[in-house]
Structure formats: C-alpha cells, structure tokens
C-alpha positions in Angstrom: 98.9 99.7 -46.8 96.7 102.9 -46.1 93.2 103.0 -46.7 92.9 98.9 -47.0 89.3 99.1 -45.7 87.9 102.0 -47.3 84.6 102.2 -49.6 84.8 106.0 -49.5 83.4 107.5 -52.7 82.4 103.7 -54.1 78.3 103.4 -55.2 76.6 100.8 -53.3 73.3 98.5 -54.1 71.8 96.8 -50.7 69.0 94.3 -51.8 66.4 93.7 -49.0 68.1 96.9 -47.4 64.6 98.2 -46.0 65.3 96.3 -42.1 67.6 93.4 -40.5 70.8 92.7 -42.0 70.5 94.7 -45.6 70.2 97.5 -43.5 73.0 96.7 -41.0 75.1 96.4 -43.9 73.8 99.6 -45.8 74.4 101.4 -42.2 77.9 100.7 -42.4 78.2 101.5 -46.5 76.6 104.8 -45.6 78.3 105.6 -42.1 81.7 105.3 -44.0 81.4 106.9 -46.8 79.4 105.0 -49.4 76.5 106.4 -51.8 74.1 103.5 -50.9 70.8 102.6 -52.9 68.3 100.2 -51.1 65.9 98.2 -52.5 63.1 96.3 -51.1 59.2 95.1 -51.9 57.4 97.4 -49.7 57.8 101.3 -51.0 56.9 102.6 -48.3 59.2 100.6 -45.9 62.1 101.0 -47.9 61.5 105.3 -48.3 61.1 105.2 -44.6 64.8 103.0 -44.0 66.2 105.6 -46.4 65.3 108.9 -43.9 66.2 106.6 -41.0 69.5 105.8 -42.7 70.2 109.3 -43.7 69.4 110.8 -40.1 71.5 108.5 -38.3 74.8 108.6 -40.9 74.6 111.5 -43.1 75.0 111.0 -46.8 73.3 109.9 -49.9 70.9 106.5 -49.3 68.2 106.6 -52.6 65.3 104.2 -52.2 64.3 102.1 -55.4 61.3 99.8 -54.2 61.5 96.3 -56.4 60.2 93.1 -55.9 63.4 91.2 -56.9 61.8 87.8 -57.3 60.5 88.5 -60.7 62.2 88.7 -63.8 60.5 91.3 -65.3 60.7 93.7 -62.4 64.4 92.8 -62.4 64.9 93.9 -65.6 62.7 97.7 -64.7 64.7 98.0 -61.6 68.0 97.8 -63.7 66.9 100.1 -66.3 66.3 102.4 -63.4 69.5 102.3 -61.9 71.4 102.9 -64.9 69.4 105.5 -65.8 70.6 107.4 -62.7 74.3 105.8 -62.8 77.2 105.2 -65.1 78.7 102.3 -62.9 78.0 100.3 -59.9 81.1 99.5 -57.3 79.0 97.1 -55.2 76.4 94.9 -55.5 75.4 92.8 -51.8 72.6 90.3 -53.0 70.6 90.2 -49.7 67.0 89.8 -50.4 65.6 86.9 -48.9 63.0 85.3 -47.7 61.7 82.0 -45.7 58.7 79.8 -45.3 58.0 77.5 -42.7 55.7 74.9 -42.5 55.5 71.0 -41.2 56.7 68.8 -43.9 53.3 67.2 -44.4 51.9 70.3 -45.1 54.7 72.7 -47.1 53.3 74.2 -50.1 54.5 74.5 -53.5 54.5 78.6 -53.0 56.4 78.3 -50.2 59.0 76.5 -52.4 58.6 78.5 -55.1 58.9 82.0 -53.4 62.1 81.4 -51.7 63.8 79.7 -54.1 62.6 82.9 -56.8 63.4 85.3 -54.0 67.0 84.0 -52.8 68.5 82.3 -55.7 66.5 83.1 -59.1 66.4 87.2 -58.1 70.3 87.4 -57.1 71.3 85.3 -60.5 69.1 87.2 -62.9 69.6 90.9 -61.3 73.6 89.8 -61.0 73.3 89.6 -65.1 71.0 92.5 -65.4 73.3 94.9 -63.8 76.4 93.6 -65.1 77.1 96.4 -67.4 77.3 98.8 -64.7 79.3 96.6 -62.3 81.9 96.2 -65.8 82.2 100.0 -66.0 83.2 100.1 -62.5 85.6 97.4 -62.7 89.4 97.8 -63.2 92.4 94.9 -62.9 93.8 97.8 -59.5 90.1 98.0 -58.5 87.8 95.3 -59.2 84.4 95.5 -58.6 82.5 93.3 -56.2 79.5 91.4 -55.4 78.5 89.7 -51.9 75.7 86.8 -51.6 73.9 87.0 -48.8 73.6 83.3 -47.7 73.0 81.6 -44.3 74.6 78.7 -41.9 71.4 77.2 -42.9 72.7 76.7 -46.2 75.8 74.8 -44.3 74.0 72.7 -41.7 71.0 71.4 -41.0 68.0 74.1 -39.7 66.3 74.1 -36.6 63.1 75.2 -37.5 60.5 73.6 -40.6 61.5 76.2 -43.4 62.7 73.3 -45.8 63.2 75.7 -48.9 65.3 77.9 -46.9 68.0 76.1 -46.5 68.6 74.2 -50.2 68.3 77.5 -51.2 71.2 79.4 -49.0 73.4 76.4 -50.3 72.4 77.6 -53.5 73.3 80.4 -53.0 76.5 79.4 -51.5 77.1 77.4 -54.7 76.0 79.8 -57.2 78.9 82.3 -55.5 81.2 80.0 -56.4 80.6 79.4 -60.0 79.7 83.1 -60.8 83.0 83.8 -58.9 84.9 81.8 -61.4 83.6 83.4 -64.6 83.9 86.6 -63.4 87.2 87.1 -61.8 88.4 87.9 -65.8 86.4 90.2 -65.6 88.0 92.1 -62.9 84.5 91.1 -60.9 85.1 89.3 -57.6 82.3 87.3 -56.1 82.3 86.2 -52.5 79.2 85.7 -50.2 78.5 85.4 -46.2 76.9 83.1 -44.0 75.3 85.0 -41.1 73.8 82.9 -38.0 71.7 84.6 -35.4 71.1 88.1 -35.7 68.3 90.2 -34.1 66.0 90.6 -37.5 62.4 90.2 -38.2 62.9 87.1 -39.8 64.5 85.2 -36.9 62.2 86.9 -33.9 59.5 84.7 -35.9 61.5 81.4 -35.7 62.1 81.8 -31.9 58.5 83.0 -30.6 58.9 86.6 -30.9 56.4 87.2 -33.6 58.5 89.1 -35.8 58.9 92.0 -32.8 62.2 92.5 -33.2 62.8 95.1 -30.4 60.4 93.5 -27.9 62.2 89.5 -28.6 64.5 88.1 -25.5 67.7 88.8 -27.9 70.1 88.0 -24.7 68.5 84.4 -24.1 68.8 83.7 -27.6 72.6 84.6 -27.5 72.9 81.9 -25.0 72.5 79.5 -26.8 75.4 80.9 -29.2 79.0 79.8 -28.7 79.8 83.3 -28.5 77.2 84.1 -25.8 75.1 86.7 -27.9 73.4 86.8 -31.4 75.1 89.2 -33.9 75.5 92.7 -33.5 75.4 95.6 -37.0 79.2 96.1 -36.7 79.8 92.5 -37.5 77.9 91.9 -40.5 78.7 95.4 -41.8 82.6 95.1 -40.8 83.0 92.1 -43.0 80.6 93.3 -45.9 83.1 96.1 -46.0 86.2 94.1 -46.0 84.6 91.9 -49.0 83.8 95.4 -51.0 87.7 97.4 -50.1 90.9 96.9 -51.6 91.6 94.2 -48.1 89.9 91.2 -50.0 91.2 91.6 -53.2 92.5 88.1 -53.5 89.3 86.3 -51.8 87.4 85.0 -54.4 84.6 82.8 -54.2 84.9 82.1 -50.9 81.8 82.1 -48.5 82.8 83.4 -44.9 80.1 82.5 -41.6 79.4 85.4 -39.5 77.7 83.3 -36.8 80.1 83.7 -33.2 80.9 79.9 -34.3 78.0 78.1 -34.3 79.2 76.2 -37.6 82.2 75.2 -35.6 80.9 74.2 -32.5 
C-alpha cells in the first residue's frame, strides 16, 4: 500500500499546459516528482509557463510549442518527442478551446476549430504517440492517458458556445471507446469533467474579459454547490490519482471535478 499516489520518476505530456488547468495539472506532475513536457500554440507563452513552472516547483518542465489541432503538426510534434524520449508514462489530453456566438449567427470556423482542437487533436496525437506510451506500458504498471472534458459535455451550457459542449461529450465518448481497445494493451484511458475553475477561458464567459486575476472568482463560487470555483490542488490531486498505481482498475470512466454542480 506504500506509494499508491506517486508519479515520482514517470515522464509526463500536458497538452494546453501553457495557463488554466493544463498548467494546474502540470504544477502538480512537476511539484511531485514528474518530468513534465507542455505543449501549447503560442511559443512564447508556453517557454514563459515552463520558467514559471520550474521556479515555483523545481525540476525538469521542457516546452514543445504545437498547434495540436492539425494533423500534420501532430505528427512533427510526435517525431519530436520521440526524438528526445524512449517512452511516455502519461499523456493528459487538455487542449481545448471554445467559441461562442448567438445561434443565428455561429460560424462554421467556430464549429470547425473546436471540434479539430478538442476531439480531432486528442484522437490523432493519442495514435501518433502510441509507440511511446507502449514502451512505457507494463501489465504491473500500465501506462495512462486522461481526456480533459467538461460538465458541459454532461449538461446543458449556460453560455452560446454550441460546439463546446457536443464536443466535451465527445470527448467523453471517445474515452470510453479508446479505453476499451486499449486496456490490452496495458494502456488505461480515463478522462475528467472539470466545472468552474479560475482560467482564461471561463473569466470570458462570466464578464471578466479573460482577466483571470482581476475576475470576482469568490462571487462566481457562489453560485457553486460547493461555495467556490475550483482550486489547482483539485484538478491536479485527481489527475494524479488517474496517472499512479491508485486507479489502476478505473478504466474508461469519466470523473466531474466540479464541487457538485452535476449533482445538484
């Protein structure tokens, strides 16, 4: 029973780890123990996460800028990576994006982007890097990957992003079904739900302008059943349970991480 919960030593890939909850999550990779690689559009955003990371935890966090969405870029992003490893432990598939519009008005790239973004990218970079996440794997040890989904994906949105949410139950779905072809080979697949967290992406839904550290973060957690939003230690608690020897018979399953607003 010792050591249930450790990812000490293991090799790490964050997706969208550059800010919000990638970065929560590679925090917590890094903080105990992890070798963590990031990955996100913007270079420079996702070198300057990297020092950030490494000045507040210590250890090894590599940048590899990528925009995930494309197929082709997929494919250079995984020759990269296994150019500078021989196996991956972890894969969290967090890259995501949303688009919101009024439904008279959505446009075809807003569909298009976030579906590419949060369910084409994670499927196609899950294949491309399966050869690494194999020579990690053993039947003691599997390797793991975690799909980063949303309780959008399990109820119905607030806010006119209409893409967003098909494509977290997508998501959802698509853990499920690479979950069951993979589990022979000592691969286990499981995803989370998050709900209100303080990221970039939700200060723009609720009239902070994407000003994360300036947004009323206590009155949105109000309106939460478990009177605040998310904090890193959540997200990043149950990202490490789903990547250490604790989960290793929860497969395919797709846990919320939202103080029970599913629930309620």
């Amino acid at each position: 029973m010792k050591d249930l919960f450790s990812v000490t030593g293991k090799t790490v890939l964050v997706t969208g780890g550059s800010r919000g909850i990638g970065e929560m999550i590679a925090a917590g990779f890094l903080a105990n123990g992890a070798k963590v690689y990031i990955s996100s559009r913007k270079a420079d955003a996702c070198a300057a996460a990297s020092e950030r990371l490494m000045a507040a935890y210590g250890g090894q966090c590599i940048p590899i800028p990528a925009d995930l969405s494309k197929l082709d870029a997929i494919k250079t992003f995984a020759e990269d990576l296994r150019g500078r490893e021989e196996k991956l432990d972890v894969l969290i598939n967090n890259a995501g994006v949303a688009w919101g519009a009024p439904l008279a008005d959505f446009p075809e790239a807003g569909w298009d982007k976030v579906m590419d973004t949060n369910v084409k990218g994670p499927f196609f970079l899950t294949q491309q890097l399966l050869p690494l996440l194999e020579a990690a794997a053993t039947f003691e040890e599997p390797a793991r990957i975690v799909n980063v989904g949303s309780i959008d994906g399990i109820k119905t949105p607030i806010f006119d992003n209409f893409s967003y949410g098909p494509s977290k139950a997508a998501i959802h779905h698509l853990t499920r079904v690479l979950a069951a072809h993979l589990i022979k080979r000592d691969i286990i697949v499981n995803g989370i739900a998050p709900g209100p967290f303080p990221t970039w992406m939700l200060s723009t839904g609720v009239g902070g302008g994407g000003d994360v550290d300036n947004t009323d973060w206590d009155a949105v957690g109000k309106g939460n059943p478990r009177g605040r939003v998310g904090q890193a230690e959540d997200i990043a608690g149950l990202a490490i349970f789903l990547s250490s020897k604790a989960s290793g018979f929860t497969v395919g399953d797709v846990i919320t991480c939202d103080g029970g607003s599913v629930v309620s």
